[in-house]
KENUDREN-180364 format. One record per residue (C-alpha): x negated, y negated, z negated. Coordinates in Angstrom, 1 decimal, padded with zeros to 4 digits. Layout:
N
<c1:X; c2:Y; c3:Z>
...
end
This chain:
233
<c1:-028.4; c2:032.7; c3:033.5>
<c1:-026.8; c2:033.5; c3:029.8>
<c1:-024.6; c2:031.0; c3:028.3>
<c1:-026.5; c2:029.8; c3:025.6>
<c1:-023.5; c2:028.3; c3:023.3>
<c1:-021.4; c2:031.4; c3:024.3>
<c1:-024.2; c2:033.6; c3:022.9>
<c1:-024.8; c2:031.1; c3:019.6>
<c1:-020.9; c2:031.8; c3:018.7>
<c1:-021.4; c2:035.7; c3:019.6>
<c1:-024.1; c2:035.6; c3:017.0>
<c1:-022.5; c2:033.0; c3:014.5>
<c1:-019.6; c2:035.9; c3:014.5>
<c1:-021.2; c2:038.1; c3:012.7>
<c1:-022.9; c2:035.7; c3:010.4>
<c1:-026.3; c2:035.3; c3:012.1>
<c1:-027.8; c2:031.7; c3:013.0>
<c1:-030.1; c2:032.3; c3:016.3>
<c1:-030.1; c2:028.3; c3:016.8>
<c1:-034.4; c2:028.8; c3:015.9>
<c1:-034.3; c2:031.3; c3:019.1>
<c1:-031.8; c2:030.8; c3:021.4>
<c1:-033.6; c2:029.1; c3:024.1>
<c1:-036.3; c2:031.8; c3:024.0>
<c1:-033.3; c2:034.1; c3:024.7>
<c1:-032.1; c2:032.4; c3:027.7>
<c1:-035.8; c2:032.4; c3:029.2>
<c1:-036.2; c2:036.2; c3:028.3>
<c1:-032.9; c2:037.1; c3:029.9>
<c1:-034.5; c2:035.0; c3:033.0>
<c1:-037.5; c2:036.7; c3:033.4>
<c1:-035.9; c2:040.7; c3:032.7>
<c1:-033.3; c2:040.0; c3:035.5>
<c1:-036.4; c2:038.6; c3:037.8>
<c1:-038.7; c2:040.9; c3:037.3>
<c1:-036.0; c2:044.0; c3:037.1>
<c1:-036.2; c2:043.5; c3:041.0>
<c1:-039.0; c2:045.3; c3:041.5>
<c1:-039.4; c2:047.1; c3:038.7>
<c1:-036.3; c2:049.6; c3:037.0>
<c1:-035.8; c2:048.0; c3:033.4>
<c1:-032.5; c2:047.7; c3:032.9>
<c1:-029.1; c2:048.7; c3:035.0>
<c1:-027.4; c2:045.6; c3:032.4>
<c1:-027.8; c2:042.2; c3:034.6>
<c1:-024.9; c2:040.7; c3:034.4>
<c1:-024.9; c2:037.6; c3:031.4>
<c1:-022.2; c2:038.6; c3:029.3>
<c1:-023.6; c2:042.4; c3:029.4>
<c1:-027.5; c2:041.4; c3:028.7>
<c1:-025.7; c2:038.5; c3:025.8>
<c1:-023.9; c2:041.6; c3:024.1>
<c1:-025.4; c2:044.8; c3:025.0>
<c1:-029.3; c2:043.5; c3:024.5>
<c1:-029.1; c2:040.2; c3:022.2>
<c1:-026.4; c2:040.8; c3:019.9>
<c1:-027.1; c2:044.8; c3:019.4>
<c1:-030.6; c2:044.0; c3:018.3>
<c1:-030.3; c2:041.0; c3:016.8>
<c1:-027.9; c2:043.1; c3:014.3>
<c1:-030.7; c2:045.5; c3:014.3>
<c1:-033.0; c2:042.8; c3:013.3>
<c1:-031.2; c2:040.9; c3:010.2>
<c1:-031.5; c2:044.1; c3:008.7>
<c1:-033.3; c2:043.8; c3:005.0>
<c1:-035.9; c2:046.8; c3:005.9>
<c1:-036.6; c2:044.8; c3:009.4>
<c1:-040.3; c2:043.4; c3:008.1>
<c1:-044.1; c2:043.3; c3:007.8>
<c1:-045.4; c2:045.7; c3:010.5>
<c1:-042.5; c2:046.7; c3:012.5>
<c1:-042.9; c2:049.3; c3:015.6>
<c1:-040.7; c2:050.1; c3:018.6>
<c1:-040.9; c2:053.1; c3:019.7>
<c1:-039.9; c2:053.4; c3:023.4>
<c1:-038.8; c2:049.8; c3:024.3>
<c1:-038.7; c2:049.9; c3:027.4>
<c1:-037.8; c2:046.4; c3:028.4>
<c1:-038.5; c2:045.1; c3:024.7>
<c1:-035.3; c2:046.1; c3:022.8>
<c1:-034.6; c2:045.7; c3:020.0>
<c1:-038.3; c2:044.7; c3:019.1>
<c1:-038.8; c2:041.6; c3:021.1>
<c1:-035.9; c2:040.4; c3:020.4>
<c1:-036.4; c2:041.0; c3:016.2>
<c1:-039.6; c2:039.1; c3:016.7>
<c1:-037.7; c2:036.3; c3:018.6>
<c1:-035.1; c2:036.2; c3:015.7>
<c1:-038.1; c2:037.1; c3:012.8>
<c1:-041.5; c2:035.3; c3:013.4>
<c1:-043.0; c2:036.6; c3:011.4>
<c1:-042.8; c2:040.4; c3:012.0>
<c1:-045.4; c2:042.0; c3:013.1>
<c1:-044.8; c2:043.6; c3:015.9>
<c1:-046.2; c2:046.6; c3:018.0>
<c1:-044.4; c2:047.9; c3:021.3>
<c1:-044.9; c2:051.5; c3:022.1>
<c1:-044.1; c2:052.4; c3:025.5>
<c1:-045.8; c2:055.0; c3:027.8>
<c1:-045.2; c2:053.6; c3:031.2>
<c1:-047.8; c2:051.3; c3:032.4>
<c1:-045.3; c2:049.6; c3:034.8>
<c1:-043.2; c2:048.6; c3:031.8>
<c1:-045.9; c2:047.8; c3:029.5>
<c1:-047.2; c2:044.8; c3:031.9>
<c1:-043.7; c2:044.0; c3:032.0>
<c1:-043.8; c2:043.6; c3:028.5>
<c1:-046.8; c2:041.8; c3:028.0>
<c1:-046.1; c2:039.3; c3:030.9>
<c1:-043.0; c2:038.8; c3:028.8>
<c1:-044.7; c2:037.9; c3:025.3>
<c1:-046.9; c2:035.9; c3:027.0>
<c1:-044.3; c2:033.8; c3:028.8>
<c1:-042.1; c2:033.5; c3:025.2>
<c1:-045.2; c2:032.6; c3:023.6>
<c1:-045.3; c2:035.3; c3:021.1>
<c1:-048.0; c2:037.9; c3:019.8>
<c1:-047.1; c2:041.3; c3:020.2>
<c1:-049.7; c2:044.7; c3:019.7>
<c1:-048.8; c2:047.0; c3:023.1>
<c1:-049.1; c2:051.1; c3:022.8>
<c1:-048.8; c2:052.3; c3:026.1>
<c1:-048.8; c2:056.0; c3:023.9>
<c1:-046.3; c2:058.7; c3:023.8>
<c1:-045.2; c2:058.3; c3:020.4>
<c1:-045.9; c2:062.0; c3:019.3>
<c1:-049.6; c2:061.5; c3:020.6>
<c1:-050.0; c2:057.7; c3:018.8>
<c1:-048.8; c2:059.7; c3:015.5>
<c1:-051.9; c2:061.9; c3:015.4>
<c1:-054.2; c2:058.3; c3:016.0>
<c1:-054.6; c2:055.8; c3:014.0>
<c1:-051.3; c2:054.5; c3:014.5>
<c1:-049.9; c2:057.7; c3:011.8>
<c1:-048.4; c2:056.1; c3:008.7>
<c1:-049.2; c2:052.4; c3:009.3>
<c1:-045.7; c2:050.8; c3:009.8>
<c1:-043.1; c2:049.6; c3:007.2>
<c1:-040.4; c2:050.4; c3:009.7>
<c1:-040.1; c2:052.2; c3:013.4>
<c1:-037.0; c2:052.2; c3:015.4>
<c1:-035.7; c2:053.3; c3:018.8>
<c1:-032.8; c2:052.8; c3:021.1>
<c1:-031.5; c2:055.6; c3:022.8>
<c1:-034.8; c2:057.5; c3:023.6>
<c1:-033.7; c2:060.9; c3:022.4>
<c1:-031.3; c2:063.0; c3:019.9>
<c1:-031.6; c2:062.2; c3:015.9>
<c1:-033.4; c2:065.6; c3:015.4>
<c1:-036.2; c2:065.0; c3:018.3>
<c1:-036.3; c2:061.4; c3:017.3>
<c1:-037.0; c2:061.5; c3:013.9>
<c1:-040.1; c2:063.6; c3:014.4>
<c1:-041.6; c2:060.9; c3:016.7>
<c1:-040.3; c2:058.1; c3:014.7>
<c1:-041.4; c2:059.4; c3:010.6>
<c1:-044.7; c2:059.9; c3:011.6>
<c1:-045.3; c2:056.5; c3:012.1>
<c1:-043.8; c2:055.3; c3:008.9>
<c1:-045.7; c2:054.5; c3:005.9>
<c1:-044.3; c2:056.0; c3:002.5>
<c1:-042.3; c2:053.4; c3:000.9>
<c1:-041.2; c2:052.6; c3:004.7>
<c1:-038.2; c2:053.0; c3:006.8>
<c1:-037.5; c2:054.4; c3:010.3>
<c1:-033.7; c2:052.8; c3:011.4>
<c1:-032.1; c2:055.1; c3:014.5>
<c1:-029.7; c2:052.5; c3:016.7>
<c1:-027.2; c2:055.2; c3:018.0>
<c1:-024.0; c2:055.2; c3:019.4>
<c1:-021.2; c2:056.7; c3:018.7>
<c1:-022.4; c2:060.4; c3:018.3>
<c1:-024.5; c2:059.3; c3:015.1>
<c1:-022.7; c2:061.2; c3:012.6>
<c1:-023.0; c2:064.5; c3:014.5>
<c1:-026.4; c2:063.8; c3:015.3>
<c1:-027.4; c2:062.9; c3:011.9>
<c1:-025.7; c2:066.4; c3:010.5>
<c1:-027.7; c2:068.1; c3:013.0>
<c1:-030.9; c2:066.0; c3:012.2>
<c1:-030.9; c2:066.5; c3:008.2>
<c1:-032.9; c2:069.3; c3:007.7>
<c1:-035.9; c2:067.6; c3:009.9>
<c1:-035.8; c2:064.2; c3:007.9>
<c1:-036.3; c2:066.1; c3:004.7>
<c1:-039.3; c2:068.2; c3:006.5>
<c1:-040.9; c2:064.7; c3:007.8>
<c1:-040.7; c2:063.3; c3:004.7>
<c1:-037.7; c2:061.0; c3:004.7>
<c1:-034.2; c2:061.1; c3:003.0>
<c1:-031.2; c2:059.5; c3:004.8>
<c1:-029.9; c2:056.4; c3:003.1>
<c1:-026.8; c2:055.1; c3:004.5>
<c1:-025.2; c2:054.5; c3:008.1>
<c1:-024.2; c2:051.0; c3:008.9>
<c1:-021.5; c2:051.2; c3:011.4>
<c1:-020.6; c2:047.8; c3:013.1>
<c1:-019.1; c2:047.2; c3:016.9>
<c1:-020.5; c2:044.9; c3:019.5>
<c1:-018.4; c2:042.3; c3:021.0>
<c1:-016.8; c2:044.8; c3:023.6>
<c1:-016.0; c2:047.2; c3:021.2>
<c1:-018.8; c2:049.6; c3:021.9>
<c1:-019.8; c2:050.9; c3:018.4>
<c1:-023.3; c2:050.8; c3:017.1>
<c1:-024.7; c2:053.0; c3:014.2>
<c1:-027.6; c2:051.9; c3:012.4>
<c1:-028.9; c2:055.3; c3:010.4>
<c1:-031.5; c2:054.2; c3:008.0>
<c1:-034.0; c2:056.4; c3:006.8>
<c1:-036.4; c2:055.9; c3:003.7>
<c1:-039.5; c2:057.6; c3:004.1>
<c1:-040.2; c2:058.8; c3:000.8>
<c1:-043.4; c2:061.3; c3:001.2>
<c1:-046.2; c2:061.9; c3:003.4>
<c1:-045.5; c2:064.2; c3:006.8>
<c1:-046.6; c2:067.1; c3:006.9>
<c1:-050.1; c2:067.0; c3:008.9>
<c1:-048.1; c2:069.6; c3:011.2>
<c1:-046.1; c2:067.0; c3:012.5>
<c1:-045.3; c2:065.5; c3:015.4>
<c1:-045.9; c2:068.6; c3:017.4>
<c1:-046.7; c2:068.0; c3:021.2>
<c1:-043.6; c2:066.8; c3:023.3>
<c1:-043.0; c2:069.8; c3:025.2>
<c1:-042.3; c2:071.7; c3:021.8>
<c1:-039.9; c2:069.1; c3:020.1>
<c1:-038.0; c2:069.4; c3:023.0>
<c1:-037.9; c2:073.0; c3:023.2>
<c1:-037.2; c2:073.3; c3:019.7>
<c1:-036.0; c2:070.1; c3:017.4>
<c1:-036.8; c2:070.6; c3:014.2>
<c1:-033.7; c2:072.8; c3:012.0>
end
């Protein structure tokens, strides 16, 4: 499927050694264009896309310092980046959050075919917020999912003080971080730095790191019909 010393270099590019994982890489990208047949994943099934636009964009998500101990995903979808940090990381702890049943038995059919452990919240992340799940992660993240401002106030939440909540975003992150400020300070975080890399088509990535440096608010996450009405200013 992938080409397995074509995605080794990709990753040796940018200084990462995925030799420990490579294999499992080649299997996952298997089963995702196998099982996207009947179920809608991913509209990325061609090798070189899934090697560039699903490895090597999480895997630089994943070699990040803050990526460790309990590590959550919010929305995965088809298990990116989280999956694949676990693939590169073993010893992260990992918990998928993803609503739709259909994707969540996707995702555990997946784990157990790689042959690793893996917690599975089939929970809108506002709702897991006001469970048990509030403020037990040392770092949350999410692909895509939503704007900065709507995504910060499902993401925080989640995030232990001392913790951080990393935003993969394209190349709108710097307007969407402006416009996301004033909710990070509410939700208890403060913005640390944006590291701006590009994959190996040229599509840029933005990782916006957040430290979480007090408790939310007990007000927050408000239900998901209201932060998407009204994003937090």
């Amino acid at each position: 499927m992938i080409d397995t010393q074509r995605l080794l270099q990709k990753a040796q590019s940018y200084g990462l050694d995925i030799s420990h994982c490579v294999q499992q890489l080649a299997l996952y990208a298997e089963i995702l264009v196998d099982y996207n047949q009947k179920v809608n994943l991913t509209a990325i099934t061609d090798p070189e896309g899934i090697e560039d636009k699903h490895f090597i964009d999480s895997l630089l998500f994943a070699c990040q310092p803050e990526v460790q101990g309990k590590f959550v995903d919010v929305g995965t979808g088809a298990g990116f980046p989280g999956v694949v940090a676990k693939l590169y990381k073993p010893e992260l702890q990992l918990t998928l959050m993803e609503p739709t049943g259909k994707r969540v038995d996707f995702l555990k059919y997946l784990c157990k075919k790689l042959e690793i452990e893996a917690e599975f919240a089939k929970e809108r992340a506002e709702e897991a917020a006001r469970k048990t799940w509030r403020e037990k992660f040392d770092v949350a993240s999410a692909r895509g999912v939503a704007r900065l401002n709507m995504l910060s106030e499902y993401c925080l939440p989640l995030v232990k003080e001392g913790g951080f909540f990393i935003a993969m975003k394209a190349a709108t992150a710097q307007e969407e971080l402006e416009q996301a400020q004033p909710a990070i300070e509410k939700l208890g975080g403060m913005f640390v730095e944006n590291r701006k890399m590009a994959l190996p088509q040229g599509d840029e990535r933005n990782l916006l790191v957040v430290k979480k440096i007090s408790q939310t608010p007990p007000l927050y996450p408000r239900n998901g019909g209201k932060i998407a009405k009204a994003p937090l200013k």
